[in-house]
C-alpha positions, -999 to +999 in steps of 0.1 A: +582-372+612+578-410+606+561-423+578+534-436+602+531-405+616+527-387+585+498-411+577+484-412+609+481-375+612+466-367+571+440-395+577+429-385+610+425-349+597+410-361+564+384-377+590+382-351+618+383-318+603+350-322+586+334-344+606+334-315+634+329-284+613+296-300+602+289-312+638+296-275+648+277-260+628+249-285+637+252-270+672+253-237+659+220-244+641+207-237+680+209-196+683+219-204+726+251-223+707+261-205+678+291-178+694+308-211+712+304-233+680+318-205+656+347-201+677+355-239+680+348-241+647+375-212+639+398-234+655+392-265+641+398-250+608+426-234+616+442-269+631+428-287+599+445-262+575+478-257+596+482-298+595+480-298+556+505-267+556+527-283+579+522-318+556+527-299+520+530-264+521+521-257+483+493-230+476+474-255+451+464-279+483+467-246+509+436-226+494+414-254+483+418-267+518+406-234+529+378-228+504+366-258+514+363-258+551+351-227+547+322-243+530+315-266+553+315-245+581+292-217+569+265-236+543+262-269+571+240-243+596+214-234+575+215-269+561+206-283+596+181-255+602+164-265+569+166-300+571+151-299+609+118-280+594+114-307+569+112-335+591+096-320+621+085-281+614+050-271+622+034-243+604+022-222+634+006-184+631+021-156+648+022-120+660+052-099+649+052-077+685+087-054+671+108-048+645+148-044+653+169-028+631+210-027+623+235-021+600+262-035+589+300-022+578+290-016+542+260+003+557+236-024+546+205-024+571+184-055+580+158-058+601+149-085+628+113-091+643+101-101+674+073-129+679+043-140+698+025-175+694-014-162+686-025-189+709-001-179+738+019-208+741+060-203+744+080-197+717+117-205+721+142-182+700+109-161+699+130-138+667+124-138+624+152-124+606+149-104+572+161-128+550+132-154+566+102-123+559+110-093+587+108-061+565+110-033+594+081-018+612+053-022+589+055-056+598+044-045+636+012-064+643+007-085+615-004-121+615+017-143+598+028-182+593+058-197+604+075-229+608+081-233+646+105-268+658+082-280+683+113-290+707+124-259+699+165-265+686+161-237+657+142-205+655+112-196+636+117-198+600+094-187+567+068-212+562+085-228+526+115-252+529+128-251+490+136-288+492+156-281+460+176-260+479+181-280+506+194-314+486+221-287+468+230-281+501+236-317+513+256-324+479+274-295+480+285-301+517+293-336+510+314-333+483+332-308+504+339-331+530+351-355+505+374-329+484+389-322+517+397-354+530+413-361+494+433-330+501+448-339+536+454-375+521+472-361+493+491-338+513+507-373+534+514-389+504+532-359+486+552-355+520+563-392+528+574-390+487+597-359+492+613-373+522+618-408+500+630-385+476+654-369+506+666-402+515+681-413+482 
């Protein structure tokens, strides 16, 4: 490859690469997006890390690269979720009408509950999972808060944003994006100086 092209192609995917895994996972925040985001987003991490393999194929850039997309792919949805609460979330009391249970492969079980509005109006992505205060079906018929997204982009989540939480979450997504564009630069430079190296 040229030297243009070598620079060409490690800034664009310095840019690119994180700029759409947060995007995606933005989309994803949205439960009627999230299977078409995740795959996209498999595939624009797998294009991001195969261009800094194909630039410099030396573990120390290969599994940062990977760590850190990984970051930004899976901590950017609930990020989004959060952050949408925060601006626009109204605490909103509802009915838990069932209680769904599964299991995963290492036979944990977690629980998913179904919700009504107590005044009747629609509830978009009308579901609570455990982690946001579904225990199983003692929680059948209970009255409880939520935050509900009025336009209705995220589901129902518990009524308590930890804001603390949230701004780690914003650092820790940006520095990611930065680390990684630093990698895929890096990755050009080290390149266009082993084929100078070639040359002589």
């Amino acid at each position: 490859m040229s030297p243009r092209l070598v620079t060409r192609l490690s800034v664009t995917t310095a840019i690119v690469t994180p700029c759409a895994l947060v995007g995606l996972a933005a989309l994803a925040s949205n439960p009627d997006y999230g299977l078409l985001c995740g795959i996209t987003g498999f595939v624009v991490l797998v294009a991001g890390l195969g261009v800094v393999t194909g630039l410099r194929p030396t573990w120390w850039l290969i599994g940062p690269a990977l760590a850190l997309e990984i970051v930004l792919l899976v901590a950017s949805r609930p990020a989004v979720r959060a952050e949408v609460m925060v601006l626009r979330g109204v605490r909103t009391p509802v009915v838990v009408t069932a209680a769904h249970r599964s299991k995963d492969k290492a036979g944990r079980v977690s629980w998913k509950c179904d919700l009504r509005r107590t005044d009747g109006l629609p509830l978009p992505h009308s579901a609570l999972e455990g982690y946001e205060g579904c225990f199983g079906p003692s929680d059948v018929g209970r009255t409880q808060d939520v935050l509900v997204d009025p336009a209705g982009w995220v589901p129902p989540q518990a009524p308590h944003v930890d804001r603390v939480a949230l701004d780690e979450a914003i650092v820790m997504i940006g520095a990611a994006a930065v680390l990684f564009a630093g990698l895929a630069i890096t990755a050009g430079r080290l390149n266009l100086r082993a084929v100078g190296r070639r040359v002589r």
